[in-house]
C-alpha positions as CSV (number, residue, x, y, z in Angstrom):
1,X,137.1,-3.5,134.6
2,X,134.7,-0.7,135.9
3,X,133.5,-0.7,139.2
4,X,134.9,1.9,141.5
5,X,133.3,5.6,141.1
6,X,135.5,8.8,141.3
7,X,138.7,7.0,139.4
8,X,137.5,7.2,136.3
9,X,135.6,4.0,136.0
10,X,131.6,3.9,135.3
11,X,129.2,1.7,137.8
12,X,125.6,0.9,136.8
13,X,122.9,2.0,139.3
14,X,120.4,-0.3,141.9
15,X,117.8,-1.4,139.5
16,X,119.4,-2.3,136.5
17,X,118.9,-6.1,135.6
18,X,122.0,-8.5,136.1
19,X,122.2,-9.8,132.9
20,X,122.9,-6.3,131.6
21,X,124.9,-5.1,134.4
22,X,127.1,-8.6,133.1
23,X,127.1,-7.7,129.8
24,X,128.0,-3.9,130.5
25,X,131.0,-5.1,132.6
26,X,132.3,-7.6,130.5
27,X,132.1,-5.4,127.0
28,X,132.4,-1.7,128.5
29,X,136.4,-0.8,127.9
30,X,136.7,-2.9,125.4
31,X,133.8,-1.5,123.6
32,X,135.1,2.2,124.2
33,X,138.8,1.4,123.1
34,X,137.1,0.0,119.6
35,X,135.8,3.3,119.0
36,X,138.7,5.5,120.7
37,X,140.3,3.7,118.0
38,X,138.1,4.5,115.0
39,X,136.9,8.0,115.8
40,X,140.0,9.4,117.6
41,X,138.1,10.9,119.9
42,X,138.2,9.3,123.7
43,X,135.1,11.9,125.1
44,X,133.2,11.1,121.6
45,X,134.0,7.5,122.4
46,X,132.8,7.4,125.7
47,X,129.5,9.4,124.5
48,X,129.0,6.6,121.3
49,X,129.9,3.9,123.8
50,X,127.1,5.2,126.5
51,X,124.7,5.1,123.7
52,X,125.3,1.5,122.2
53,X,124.5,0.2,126.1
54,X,121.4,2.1,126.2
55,X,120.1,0.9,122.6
56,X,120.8,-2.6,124.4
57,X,119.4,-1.8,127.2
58,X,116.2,-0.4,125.7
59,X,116.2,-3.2,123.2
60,X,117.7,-6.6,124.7
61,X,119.1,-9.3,122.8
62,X,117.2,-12.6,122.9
63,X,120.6,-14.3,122.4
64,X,122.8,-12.8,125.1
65,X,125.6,-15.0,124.1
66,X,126.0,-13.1,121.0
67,X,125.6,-9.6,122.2
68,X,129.5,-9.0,121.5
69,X,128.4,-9.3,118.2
70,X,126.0,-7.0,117.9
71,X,128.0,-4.2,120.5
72,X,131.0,-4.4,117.6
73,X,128.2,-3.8,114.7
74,X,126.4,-1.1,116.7
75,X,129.5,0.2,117.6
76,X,130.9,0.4,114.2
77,X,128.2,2.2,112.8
78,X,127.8,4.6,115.5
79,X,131.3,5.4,115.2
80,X,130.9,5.8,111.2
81,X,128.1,8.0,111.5
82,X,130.3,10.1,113.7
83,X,132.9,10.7,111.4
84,X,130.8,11.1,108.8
85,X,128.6,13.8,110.1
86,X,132.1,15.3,111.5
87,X,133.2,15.5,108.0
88,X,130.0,17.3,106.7
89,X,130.5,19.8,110.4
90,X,134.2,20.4,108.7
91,X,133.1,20.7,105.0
92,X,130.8,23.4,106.2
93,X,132.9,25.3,107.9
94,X,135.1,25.2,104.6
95,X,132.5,26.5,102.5
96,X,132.1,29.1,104.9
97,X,135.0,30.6,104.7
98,X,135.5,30.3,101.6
99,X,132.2,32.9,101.1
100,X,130.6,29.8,99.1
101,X,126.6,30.2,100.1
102,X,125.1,27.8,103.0
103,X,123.7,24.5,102.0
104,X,121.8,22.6,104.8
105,X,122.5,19.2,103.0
106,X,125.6,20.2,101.0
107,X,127.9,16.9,100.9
């Protein structure tokens, strides 16, 4: 569970409400392994993971009891856009050097 800086773990600042800092213990690793797991990626994962909590935080749940919910959907589609704009990065870089011409939206 996070909570000691410097060994690789992540602590929330003064300020930050309790009910989020609760909700960002309790779902943190597990929410970063679910990605790690999908996108392959642990830095990616940590970056995707970082951004679900802040769409939370910016945005709280009325229902906190199902905010696991909601982390594994915003998680999963944070995670899918990943790979999928990864995939266009890679299918560029095909075309490329290939000598096929540059196309901003090519799919």
């Amino acid at each position: 569970m996070p909570g000691h800086p410097g060994q690789g773990e992540v602590t929330l600042n003064v300020g930050i409400p309790d009910s989020f800092r609760d909700v960002f213990y309790t779902h943190y690793l597990t929410t970063v392994r679910k990605l790690q797991g999908l996108i392959d990626d642990p830095h990616a994962a940590e970056d995707l993971a970082q951004e679900a909590f802040l769409r939370l935080y910016r945005h709280p749940s009325d229902d906190m009891a199902r905010v696991g919910a909601w982390l594994h959907r915003t998680v999963m589609r944070l995670g899918c856009d990943y790979l999928n704009q990864r995939e266009r990065r890679s299918q560029r870089c095909v075309n490329f050097r290939a000598g096929l011409p540059f196309t901003r939206y090519n799919e």
